[in-house]
N, C-alpha and C positions, 0 to 999 in steps of 0.2 A: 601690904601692897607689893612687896619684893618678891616674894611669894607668888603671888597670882600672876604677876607680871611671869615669872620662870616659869610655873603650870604652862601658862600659854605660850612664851615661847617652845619650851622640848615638846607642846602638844600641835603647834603650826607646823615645828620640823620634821615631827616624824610623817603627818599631811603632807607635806612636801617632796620627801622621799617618799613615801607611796605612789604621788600622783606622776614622779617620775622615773618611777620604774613601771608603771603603766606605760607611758610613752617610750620606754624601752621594748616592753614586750609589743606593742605596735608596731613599731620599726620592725622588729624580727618575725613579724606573722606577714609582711607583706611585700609584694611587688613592687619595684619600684615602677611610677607611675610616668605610662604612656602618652603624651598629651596628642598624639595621631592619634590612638584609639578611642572606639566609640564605646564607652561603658553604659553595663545595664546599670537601673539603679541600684539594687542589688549587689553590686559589682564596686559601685562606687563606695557600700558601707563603713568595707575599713580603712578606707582616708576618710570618711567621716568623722569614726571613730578616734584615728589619729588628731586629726585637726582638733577634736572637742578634747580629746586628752591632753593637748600640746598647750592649749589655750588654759583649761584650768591648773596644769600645771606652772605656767608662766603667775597666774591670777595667785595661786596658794603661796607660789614662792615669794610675789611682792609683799604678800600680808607678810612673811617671815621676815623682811625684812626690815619693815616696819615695825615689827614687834620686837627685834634686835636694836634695832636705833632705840626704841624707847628704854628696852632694857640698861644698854650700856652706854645710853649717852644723856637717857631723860629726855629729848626730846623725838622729834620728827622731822627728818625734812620737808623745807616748805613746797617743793619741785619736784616731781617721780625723777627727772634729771639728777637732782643733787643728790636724793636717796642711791641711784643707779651709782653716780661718779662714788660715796663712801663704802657704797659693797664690794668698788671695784679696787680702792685704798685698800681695804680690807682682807684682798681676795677671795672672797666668797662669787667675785664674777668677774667674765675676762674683760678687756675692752676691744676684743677681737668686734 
């Protein structure tokens, strides 16, 4: 079980830094965004693309997180709040 439980953790983390070095290379392929301006749709893609990469990297990194609490504590928290406040004890996230 100890095991399978670590597979999946270093296999959620490395998900994790991928998906957010994705959302790094977004930020640097684009504009920052004009809210005067009238985009084509076309035009709008790579905030699309940002947005959908910003979101599943939030999504991968809560599974990590999750799969961290289980690892090292056996449980889960019962709250995406409480989960949030122990990664932030942990510093794995800011409370910025």
């Amino acid at each position: 079980m100890i095991k399978s439980i670590m597979t999946l953790l270093i296999s959620n983390a490395e998900k994790a830094i991928a998906a957010i070095h994705l959302v790094s290379a977004s930020i640097n392929d684009i504009e920052p965004f004009n809210p005067g301006q009238s985009y084509t749709l076309k035009e709008l893609e790579p905030y699309d693309a940002l947005n959908d990469r910003f979101i599943r990297a939030v999504e991968i990194s809560l599974r990590l997180f999750r799969t961290y609490e289980r690892y090292s504590f056996a449980e889960n928290s019962e709250t995406l709040r409480d989960m949030l406040n122990r990664m932030e004890k942990l510093k794995f996230i800011s409370s910025v």
